[in-house]
MIMAR-908566 format. One record per atom (N, C-alpha, C): x, y, z; residue number from 0. Coordinates in steps of 0.001 Angstrom, whole numbers. Each point is the difference from the previous one (the first is absolute). Last residue first. Layout:
! residues N
+---------+---------+---------+-----+
|    east |   north |      up | num |
+---------+---------+---------+-----+
|       X |       Y |       Z | NUM |
...
+---------+---------+---------+-----+
! end
This chain:
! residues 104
+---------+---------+---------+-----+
|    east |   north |      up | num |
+---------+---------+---------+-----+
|   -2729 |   17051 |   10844 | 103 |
|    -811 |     638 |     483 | 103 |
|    1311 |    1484 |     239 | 103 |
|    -775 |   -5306 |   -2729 | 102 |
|     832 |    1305 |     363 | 102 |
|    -835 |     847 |     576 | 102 |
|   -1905 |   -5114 |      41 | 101 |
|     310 |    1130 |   -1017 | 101 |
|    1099 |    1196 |    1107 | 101 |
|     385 |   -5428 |   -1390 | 100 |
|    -562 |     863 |     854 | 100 |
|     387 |    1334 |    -181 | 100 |
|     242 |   -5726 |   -1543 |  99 |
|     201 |    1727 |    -330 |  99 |
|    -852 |     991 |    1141 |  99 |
|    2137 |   -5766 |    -877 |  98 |
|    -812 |     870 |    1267 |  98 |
|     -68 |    1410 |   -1060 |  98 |
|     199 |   -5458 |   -2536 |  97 |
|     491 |    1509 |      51 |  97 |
|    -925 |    1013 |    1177 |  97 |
|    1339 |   -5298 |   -2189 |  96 |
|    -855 |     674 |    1063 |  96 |
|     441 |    1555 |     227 |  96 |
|     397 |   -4548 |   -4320 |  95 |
|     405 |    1665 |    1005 |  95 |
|   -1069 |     -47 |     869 |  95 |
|    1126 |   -4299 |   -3268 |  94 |
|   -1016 |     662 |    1049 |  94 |
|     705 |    1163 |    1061 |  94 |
|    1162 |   -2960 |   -5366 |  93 |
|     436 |     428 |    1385 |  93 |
|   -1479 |    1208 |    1124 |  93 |
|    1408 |   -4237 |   -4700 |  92 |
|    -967 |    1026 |     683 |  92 |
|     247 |     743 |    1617 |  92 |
|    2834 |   -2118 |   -5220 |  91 |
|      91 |     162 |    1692 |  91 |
|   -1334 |     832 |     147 |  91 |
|    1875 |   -3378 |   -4339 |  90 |
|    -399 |    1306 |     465 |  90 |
|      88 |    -278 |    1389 |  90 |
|    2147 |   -3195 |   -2778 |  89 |
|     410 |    1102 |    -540 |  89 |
|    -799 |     816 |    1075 |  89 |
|   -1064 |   -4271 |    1426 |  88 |
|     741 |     192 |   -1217 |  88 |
|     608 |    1250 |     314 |  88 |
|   -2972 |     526 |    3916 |  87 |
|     -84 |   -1156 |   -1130 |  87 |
|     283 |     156 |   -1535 |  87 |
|     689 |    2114 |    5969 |  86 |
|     478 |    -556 |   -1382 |  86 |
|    -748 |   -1038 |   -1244 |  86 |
|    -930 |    4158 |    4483 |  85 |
|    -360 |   -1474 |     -66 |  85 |
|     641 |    -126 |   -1800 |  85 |
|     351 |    3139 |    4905 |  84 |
|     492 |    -231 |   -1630 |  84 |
|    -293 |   -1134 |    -470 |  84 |
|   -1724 |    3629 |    4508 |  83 |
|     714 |   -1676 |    -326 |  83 |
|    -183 |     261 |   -2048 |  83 |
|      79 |    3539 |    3463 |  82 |
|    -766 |   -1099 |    1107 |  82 |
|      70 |   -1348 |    -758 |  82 |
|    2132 |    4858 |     364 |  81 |
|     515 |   -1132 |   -1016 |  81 |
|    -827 |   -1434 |     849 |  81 |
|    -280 |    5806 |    1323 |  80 |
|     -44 |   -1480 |     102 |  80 |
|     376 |    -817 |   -1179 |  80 |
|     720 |    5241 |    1615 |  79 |
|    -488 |    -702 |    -805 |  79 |
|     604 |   -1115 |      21 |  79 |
|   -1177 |    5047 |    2723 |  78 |
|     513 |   -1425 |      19 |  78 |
|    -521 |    -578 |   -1502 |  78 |
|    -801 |    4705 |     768 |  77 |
|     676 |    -475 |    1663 |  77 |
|     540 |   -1435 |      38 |  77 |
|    -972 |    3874 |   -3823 |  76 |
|     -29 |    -939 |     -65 |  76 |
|    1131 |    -596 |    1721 |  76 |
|   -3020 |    4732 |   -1138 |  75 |
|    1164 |    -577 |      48 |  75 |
|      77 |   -1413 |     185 |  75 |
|   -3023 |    4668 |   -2240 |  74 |
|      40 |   -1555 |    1051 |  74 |
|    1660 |    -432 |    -136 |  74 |
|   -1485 |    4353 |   -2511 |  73 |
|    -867 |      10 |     993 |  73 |
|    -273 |   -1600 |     705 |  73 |
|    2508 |    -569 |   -4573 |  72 |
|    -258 |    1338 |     585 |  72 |
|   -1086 |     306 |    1069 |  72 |
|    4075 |   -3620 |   -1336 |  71 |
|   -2108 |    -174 |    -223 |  71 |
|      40 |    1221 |    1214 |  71 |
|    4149 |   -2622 |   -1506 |  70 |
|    -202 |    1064 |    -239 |  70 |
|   -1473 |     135 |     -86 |  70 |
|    3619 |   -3631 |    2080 |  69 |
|   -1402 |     115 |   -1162 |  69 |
|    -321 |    1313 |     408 |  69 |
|    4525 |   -3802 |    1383 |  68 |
|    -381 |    1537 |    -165 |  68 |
|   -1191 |     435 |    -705 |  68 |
|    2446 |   -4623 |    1869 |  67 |
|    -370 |     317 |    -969 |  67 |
|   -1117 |    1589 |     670 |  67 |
|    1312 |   -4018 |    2553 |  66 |
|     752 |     930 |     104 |  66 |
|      21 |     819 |    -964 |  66 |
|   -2588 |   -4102 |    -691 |  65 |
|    -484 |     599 |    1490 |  65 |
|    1159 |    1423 |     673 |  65 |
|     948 |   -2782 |   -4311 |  64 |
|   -1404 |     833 |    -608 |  64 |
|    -467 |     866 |    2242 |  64 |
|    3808 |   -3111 |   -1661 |  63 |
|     507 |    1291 |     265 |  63 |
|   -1306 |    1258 |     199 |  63 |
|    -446 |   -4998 |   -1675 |  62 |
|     968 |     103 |    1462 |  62 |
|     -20 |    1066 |     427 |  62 |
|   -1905 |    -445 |   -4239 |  61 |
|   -1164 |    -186 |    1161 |  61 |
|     830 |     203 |    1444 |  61 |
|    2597 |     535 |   -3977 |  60 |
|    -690 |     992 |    -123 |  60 |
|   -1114 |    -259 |    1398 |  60 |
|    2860 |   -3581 |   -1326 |  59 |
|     493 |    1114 |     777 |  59 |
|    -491 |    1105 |      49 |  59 |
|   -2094 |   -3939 |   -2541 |  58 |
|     553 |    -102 |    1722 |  58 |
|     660 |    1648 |     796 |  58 |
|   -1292 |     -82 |   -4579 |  57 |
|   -1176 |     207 |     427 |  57 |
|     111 |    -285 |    1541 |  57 |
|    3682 |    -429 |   -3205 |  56 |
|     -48 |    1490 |     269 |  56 |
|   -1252 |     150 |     969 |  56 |
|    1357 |   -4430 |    -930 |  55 |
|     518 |     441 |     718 |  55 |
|    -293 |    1308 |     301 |  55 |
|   -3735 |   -2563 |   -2130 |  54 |
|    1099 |     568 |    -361 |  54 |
|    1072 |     303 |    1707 |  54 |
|   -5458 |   -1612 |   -2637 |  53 |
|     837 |    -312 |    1178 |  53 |
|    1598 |     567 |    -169 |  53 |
|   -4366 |    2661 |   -2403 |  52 |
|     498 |   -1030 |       0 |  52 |
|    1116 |    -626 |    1010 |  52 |
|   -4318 |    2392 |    1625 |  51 |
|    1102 |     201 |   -1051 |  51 |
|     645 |   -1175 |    -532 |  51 |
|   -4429 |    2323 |    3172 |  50 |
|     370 |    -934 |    -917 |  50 |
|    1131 |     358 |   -1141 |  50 |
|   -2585 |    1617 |    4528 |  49 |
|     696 |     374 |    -523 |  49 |
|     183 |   -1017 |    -716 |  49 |
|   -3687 |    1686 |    4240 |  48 |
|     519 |    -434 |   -1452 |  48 |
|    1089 |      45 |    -597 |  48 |
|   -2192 |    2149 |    5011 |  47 |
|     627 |     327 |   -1648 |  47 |
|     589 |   -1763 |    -717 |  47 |
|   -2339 |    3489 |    4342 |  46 |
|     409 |   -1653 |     236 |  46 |
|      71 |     134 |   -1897 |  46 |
|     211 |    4103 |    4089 |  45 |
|    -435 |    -183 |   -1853 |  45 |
|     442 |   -1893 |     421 |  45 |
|   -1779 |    3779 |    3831 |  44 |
|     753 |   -1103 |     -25 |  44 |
|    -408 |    -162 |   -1509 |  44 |
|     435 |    4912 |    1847 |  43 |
|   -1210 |   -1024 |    -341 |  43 |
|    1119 |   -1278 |    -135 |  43 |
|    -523 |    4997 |    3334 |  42 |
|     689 |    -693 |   -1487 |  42 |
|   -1442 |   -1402 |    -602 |  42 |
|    1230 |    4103 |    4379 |  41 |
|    -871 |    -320 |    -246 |  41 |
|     584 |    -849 |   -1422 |  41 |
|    1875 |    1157 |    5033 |  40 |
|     530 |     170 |   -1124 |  40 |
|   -1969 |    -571 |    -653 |  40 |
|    1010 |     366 |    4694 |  39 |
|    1024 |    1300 |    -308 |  39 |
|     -23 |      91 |   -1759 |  39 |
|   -2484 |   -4101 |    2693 |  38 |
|      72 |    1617 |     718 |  38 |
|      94 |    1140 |    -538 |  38 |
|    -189 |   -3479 |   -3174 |  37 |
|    -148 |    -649 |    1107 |  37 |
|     -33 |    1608 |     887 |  37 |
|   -2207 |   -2568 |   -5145 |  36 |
|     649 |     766 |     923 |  36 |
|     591 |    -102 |    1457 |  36 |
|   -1901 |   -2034 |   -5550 |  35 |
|    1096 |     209 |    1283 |  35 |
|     -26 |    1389 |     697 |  35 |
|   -2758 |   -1957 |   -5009 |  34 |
|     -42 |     985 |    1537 |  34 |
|     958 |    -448 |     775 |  34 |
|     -40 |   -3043 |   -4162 |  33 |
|    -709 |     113 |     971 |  33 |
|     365 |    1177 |     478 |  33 |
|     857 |   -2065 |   -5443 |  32 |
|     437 |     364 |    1371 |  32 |
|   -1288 |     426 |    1454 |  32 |
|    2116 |   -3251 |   -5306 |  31 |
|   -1341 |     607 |    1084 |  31 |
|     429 |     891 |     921 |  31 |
|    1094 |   -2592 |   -5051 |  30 |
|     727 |     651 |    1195 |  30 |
|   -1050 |     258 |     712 |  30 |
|    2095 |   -3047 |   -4619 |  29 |
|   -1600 |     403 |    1006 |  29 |
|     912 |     359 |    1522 |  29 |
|    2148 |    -602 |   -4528 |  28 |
|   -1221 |    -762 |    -354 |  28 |
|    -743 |     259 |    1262 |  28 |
|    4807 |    2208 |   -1258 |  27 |
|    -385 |    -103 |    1023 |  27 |
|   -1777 |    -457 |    -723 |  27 |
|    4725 |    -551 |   -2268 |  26 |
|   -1288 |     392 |     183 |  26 |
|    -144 |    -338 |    1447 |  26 |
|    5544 |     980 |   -1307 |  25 |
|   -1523 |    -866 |     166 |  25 |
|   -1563 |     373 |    -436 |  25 |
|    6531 |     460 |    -894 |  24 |
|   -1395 |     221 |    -610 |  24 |
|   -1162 |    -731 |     613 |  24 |
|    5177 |     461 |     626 |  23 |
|   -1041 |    -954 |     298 |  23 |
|   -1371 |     458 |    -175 |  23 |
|    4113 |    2049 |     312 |  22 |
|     356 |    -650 |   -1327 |  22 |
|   -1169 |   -1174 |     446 |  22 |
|     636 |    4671 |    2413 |  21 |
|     853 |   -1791 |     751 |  21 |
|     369 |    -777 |   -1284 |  21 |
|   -3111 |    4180 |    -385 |  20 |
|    1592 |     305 |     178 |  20 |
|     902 |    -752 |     211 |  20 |
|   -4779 |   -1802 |    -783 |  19 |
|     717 |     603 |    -836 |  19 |
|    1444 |     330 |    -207 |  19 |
|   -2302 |    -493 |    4334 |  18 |
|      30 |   -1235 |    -705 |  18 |
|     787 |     417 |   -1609 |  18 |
|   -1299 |    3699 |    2450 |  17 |
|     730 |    -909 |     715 |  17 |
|     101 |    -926 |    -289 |  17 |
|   -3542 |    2065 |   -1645 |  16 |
|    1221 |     820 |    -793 |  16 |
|    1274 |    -948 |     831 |  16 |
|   -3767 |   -1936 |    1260 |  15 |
|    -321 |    -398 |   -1370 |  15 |
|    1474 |    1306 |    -512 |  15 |
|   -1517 |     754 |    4134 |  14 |
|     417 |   -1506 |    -347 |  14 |
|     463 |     -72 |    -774 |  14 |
|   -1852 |    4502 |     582 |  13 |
|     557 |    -331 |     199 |  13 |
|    1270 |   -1489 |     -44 |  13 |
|   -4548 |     995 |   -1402 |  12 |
|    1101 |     859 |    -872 |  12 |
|    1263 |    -400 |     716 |  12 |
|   -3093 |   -1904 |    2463 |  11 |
|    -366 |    -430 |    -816 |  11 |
|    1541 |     300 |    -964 |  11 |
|   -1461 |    3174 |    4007 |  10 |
|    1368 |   -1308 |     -39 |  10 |
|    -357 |   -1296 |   -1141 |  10 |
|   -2588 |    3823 |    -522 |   9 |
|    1310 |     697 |     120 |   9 |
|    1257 |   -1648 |     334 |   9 |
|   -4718 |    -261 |     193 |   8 |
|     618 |     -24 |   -1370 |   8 |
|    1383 |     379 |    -607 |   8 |
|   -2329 |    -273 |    5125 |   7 |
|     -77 |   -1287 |   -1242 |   7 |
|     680 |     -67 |   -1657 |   7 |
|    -771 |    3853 |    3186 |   6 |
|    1252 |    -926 |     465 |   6 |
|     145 |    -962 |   -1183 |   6 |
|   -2726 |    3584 |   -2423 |   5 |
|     114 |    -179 |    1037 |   5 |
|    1476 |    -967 |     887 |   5 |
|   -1003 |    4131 |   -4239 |   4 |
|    -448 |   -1786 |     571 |   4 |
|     788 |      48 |    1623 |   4 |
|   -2282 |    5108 |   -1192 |   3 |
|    1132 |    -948 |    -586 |   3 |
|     -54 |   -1862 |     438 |   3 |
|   -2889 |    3736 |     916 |   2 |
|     907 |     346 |    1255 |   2 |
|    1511 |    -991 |    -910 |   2 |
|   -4323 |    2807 |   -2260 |   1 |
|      99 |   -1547 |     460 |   1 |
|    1402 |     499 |     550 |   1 |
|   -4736 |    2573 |    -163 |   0 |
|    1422 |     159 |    -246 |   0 |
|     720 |   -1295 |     363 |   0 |
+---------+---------+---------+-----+
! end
């Protein structure tokens, strides 16, 4: 019986609909995530990809991206990093760090 997708894909769907709603459309070209846990909580660290084009809409969408609301059923998004934006011409590659951890 499948339990439905998982963190990973849920905040994937997620991004990528959040980006969209901003007017900044991305791919995400390569994502990974690790196990996290600490005492009280069990999750996974996501380290994420993102390639768009460079845009004001793409600045302010990343500014606002760590106070930003994600709907991922059975985890809750505990933090999200902006660990660096790198510019060349027209496109942007940006490096997320994303905490999730599950609902209990």
């Amino acid at each position: 019986m499948s339990r439905g997708p998982d963190a990973a894909t849920l905040l994937t769907r997620g991004l990528l609909a959040s980006a969209e709603a901003a007017g900044c459309p991305v791919a995400i070209p390569a994502a990974d995530w690790t196990r996290w846990a600490s005492v009280t909580f069990n999750g996974a660290r996501h380290l994420l990809t993102l390639a768009a084009p460079a845009s004001p809409a793409l600045d302010a969408w990343l500014t606002g991206l760590p106070e930003a609301e994600f709907a991922l059923r059975g985890h809750l998004v505990a933090d999200v990093s902006v660990e660096s934006v790198h510019r060349e011409g027209n496109a942007a590659t940006v490096l997320l760090e994303v905490l999730t951890v599950e609902e209990r």
